[in-house]
N, C-alpha and C positions, 0 to 999 in steps of 0.2 A: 545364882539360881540353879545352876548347872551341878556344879560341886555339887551342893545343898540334895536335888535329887539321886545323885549319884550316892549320899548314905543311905537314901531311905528306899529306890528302886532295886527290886534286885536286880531285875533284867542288866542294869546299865555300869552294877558295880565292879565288872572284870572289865567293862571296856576303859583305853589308855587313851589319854590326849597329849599331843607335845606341848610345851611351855608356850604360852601365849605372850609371843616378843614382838606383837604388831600393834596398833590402834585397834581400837574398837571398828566394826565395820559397818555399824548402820546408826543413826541414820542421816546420810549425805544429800545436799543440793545434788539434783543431777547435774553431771557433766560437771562436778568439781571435785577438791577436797573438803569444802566447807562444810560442818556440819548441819543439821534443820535451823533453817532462819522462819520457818513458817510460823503462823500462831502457837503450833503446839508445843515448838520448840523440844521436840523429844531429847530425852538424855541418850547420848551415845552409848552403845551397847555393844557386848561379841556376839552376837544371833549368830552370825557364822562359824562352824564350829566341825573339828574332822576330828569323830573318833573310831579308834577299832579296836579289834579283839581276835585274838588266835585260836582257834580251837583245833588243837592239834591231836592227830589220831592216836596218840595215847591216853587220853582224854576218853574216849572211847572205849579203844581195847584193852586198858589198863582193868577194864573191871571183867573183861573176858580171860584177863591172864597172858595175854600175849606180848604186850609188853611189859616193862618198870612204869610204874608210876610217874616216876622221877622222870623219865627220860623222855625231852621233847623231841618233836621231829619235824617242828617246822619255827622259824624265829623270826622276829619283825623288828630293824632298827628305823626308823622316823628319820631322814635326811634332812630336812626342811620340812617349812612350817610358816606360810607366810602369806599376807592380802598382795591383793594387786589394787594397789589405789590409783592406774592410771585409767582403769574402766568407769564411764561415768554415766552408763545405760540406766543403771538401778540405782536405785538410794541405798544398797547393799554396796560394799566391795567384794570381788571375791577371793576367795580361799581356796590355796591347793597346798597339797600335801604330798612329799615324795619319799617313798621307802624302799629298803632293801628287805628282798626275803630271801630265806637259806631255809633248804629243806634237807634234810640228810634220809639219805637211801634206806626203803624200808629191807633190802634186801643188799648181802654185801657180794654174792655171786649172780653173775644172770643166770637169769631164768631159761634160756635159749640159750647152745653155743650151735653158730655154722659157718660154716666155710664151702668154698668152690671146691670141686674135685679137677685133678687135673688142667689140663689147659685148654682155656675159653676163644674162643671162635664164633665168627655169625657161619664158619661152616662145615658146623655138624651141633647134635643136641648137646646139650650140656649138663652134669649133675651136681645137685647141692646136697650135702649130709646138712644133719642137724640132729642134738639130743636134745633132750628135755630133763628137769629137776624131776623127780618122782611125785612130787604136786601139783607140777602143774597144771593149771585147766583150761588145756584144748577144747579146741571147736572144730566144727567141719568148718568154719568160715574163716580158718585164720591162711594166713597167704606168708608165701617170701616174695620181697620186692629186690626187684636188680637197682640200685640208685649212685648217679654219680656222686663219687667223693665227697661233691659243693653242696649236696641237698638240702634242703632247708624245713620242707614239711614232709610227710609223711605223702601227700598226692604225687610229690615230684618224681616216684618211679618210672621208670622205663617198659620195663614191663616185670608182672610178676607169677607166680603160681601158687597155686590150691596145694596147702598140705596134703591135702587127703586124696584128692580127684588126679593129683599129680605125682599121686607116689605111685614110685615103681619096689622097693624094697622095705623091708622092715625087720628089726632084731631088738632084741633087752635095751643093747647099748646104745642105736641111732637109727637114722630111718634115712631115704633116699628119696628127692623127688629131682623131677627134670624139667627143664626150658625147651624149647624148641628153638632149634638153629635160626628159625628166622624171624624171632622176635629180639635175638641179640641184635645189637646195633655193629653193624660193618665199621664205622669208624674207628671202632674203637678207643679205650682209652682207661681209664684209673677208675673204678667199680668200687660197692660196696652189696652185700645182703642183707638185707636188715627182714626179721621174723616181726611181724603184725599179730597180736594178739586180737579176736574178738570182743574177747569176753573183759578183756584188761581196755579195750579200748586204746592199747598204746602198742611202739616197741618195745621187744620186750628182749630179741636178740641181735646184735648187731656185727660181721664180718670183718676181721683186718682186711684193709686193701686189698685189693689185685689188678691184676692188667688181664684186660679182653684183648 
């Protein structure tokens, strides 16, 4: 039935299903494997069922010109594909499905380069250079975060500063802002800058190592 509307819907005819190498998953005695022993005796069926579909952003942009056609930028392989017949809550089993995705960078230079100036101390202020691609699109809201090496999200800075509110220099080539001696952390140890875009909602530039 599935197949069947998958010729005739359009909505459903890009989306993909993996090869179905399980039993049917409905419909079960609860709290078995057996199938319906009730009057109605239903035929066993896949009601349960995991499909997707990629729509990758040159899908999109392809018709603005910005990318090839041809060229995807994000991929989906199907790992597995399989019921759990040891749940026996519903007259369903259920179905999960695991995949890998790969995305390839829409951009092959960052967008941000920065680095620490000189040497870092909790005592005395400190400066960060940073340039920018001649596209890019700054905010007054985008920040550099001090983060150690292990970080894991984007909150777990240390502390950070306002591109804008915190610059002390500006030229063609790069721009200057500064930290204050007492928001560096005294113990010290193995740092990174990572540049916060607003407008990107992400990093967007990220510092080699240093030692505070």
């Amino acid at each position: 039935q599935l197949n069947m509307a998958k010729k005739k819907e359009a909505f459903l005819k890009e989306f993909k299903e993996g090869p179905l190498q399980f039993k049917p998953t409905y419909k079960f005695d609860l709290y078995s494997e057996v199938y319906d022993t009730s009057e109605k005796k239903r035929k066993p069926a896949w009601t349960d069922r995991i499909l997707w579909k990629v729509k990758n952003l040159c899908e999109v942009a392809s018709k603005e010109g910005e990318f090839p056609e041809e060229e995807n930028l994000i991929s989906v392989t199907q790992n597995n594909y399989v019921s759990h017949m040891s749940y026996g809550i519903s007259d369903h089993k259920p179905v999960t499905g695991t995949f890998k995705l790969e995305m390839k960078p829409l951009v092959s230079d960052p967008l941000v380069v920065l680095s620490p100036e000189g040497e870092w101390s909790a005592e005395r202020d400190v400066l960060i250079r940073y340039s920018t691609v001649p596209e890019f699109p700054s905010s007054a809201w985008d920040w550099i975060g001090l983060f150690q090496v292990t970080f894991r999200h984007v909150n777990d800075y240390v502390t950070y500063a306002w591109v804008e509110d915190d610059e002390i220099s500006s030229n063609k080539d790069s721009k200057q802002v500064y930290m204050s001696a007492s928001e560096i952390p005294k113990m010290g140890g193995e740092f990174l800058l990572c540049y916060y875009s607003n407008n990107l909602q992400s990093i967007v530039g990220i510092s080699e190592p240093f030692q505070v």
